[in-house]
Every structure is written in C-alpha cells, then in structure tokens.
Backbone bond lengths (Angstrom), bond angles and torsions (degrees), N, CA, C in turn:
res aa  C-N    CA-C-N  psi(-1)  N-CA   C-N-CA  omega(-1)  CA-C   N-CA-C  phi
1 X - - - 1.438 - - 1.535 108.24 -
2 X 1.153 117.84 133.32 1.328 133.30 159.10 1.571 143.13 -67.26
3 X 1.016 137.82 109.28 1.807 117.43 -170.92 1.622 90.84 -91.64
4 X 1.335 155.80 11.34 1.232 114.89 159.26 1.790 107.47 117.60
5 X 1.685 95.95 -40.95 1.668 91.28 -136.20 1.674 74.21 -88.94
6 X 1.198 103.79 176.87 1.756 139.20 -175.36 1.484 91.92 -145.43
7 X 1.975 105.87 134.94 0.558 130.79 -175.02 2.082 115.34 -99.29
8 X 1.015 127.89 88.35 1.429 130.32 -159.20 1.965 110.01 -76.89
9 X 1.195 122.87 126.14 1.546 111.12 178.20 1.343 87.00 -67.59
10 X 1.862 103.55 162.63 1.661 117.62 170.41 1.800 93.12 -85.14
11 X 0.462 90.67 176.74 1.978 119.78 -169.95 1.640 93.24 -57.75
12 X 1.996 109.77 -54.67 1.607 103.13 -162.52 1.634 103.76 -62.19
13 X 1.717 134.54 -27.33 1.237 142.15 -154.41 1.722 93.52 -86.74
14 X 1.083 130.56 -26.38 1.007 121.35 -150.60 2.216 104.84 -104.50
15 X 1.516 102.93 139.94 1.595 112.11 -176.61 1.420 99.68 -78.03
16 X 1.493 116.54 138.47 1.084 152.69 -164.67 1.880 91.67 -95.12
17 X 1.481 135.27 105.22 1.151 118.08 -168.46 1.468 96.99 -108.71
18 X 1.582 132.80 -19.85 1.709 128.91 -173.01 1.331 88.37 -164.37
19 X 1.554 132.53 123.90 1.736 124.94 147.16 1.093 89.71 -102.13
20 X 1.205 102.77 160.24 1.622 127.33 145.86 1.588 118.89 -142.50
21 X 1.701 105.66 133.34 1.249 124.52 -178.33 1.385 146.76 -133.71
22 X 1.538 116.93 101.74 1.049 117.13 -161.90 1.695 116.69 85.03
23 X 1.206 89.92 50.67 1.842 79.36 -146.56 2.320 79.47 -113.45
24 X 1.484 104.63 130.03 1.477 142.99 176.67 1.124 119.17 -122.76
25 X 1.749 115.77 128.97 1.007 132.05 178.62 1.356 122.36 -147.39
26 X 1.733 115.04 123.42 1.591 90.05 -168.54 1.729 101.46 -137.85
27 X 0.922 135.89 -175.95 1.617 143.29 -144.36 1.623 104.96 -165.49
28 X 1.136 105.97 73.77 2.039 127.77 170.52 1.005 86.54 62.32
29 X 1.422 113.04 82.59 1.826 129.32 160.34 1.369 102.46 63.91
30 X 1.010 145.71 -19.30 1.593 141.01 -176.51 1.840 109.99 -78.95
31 X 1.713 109.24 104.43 1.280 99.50 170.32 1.798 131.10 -32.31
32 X 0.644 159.84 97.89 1.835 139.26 157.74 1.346 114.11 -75.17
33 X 1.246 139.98 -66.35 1.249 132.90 154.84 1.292 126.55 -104.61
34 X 1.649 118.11 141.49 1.591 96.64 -154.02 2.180 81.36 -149.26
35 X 1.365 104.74 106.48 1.403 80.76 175.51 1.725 127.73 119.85
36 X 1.597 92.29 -6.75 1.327 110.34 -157.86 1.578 134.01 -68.06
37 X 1.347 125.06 79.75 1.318 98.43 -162.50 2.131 106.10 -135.98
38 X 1.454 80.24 164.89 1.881 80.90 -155.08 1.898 100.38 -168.19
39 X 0.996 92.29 163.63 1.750 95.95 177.28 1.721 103.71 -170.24
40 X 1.840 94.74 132.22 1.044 93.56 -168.41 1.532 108.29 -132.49
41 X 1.311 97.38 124.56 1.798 100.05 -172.78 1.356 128.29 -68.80
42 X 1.356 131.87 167.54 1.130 132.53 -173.86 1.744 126.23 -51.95
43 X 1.602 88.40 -41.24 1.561 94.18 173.95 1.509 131.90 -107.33
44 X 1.360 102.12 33.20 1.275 115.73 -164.76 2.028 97.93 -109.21
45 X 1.220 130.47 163.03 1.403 151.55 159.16 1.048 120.90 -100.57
46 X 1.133 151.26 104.40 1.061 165.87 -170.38 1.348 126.86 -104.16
47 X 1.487 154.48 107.59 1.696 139.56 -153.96 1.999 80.09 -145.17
48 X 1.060 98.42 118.48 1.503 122.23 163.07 1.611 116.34 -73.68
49 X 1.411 122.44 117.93 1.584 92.11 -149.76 2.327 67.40 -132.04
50 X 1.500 106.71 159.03 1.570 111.37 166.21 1.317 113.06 176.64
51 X 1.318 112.61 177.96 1.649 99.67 177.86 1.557 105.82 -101.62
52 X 1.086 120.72 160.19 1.555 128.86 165.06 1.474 106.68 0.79
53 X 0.824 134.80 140.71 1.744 149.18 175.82 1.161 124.90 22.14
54 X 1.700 103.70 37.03 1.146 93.12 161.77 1.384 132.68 -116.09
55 X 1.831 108.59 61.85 1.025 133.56 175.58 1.927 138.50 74.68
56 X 1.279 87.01 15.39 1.594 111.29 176.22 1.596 129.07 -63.46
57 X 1.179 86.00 -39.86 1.981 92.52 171.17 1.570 90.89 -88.74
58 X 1.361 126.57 -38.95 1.913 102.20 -167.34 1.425 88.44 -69.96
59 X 1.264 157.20 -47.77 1.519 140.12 -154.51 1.639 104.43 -82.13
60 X 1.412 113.04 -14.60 1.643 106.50 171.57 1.881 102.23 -80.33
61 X 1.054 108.06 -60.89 2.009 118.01 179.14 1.448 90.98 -53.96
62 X 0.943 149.37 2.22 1.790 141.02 170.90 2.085 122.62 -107.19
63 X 1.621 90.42 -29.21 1.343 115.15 179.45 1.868 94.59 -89.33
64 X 1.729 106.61 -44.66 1.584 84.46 -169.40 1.488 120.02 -105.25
C-alpha cells in the first residue's frame, strides 16, 4: 500500500545544474531577452516552449 506522499529535497540538498540571471539580449536596439532569470536543478526536465522569435534559441547559444 501506498500513502501518496512524495518526498521533495529542500532547495539547500538539491544540484544546481544551469542558473541564469538577469541575463539581456538585444539585436539593433530591439530587446529579445531582457530580464532573464531561472535555475534549473539536476533532476528536474525542463522543455522551453514560445512562439517564433521570441528568443529561445538566442538564450540556448548563450547558456551553451
């Protein structure tokens, strides 16, 4: 039998696998990313989801 619960690490237990902070990018004065910040742990999945240009491949080519 099961109770349900899931056990979650607190934040200090858990590996830090990519942050990003504050992170701006812009293309002849035109913001694209402006602001950016996020952190993503080791055991987490992550899918970057947007419409057309709104700056998803420049924040991947900047992260990798």
């Amino acid at each position: 039998m099961t109770s349900g619960l899931q056990v979650i690490p607190s934040e200090s237990t858990r590996t830090t696998a990519v942050a990003a902070n504050n992170v701006h990018r812009s293309f002849n004065g035109r913001d694209v990313l402006k602001g950016v910040n996020f952190t993503i742990h080791g055991d987490e999945f992550v899918a970057l989801l947007g419409r057309s240009g709104t700056g998803k491949s420049t924040l991947l080519r900047i992260l990798g």
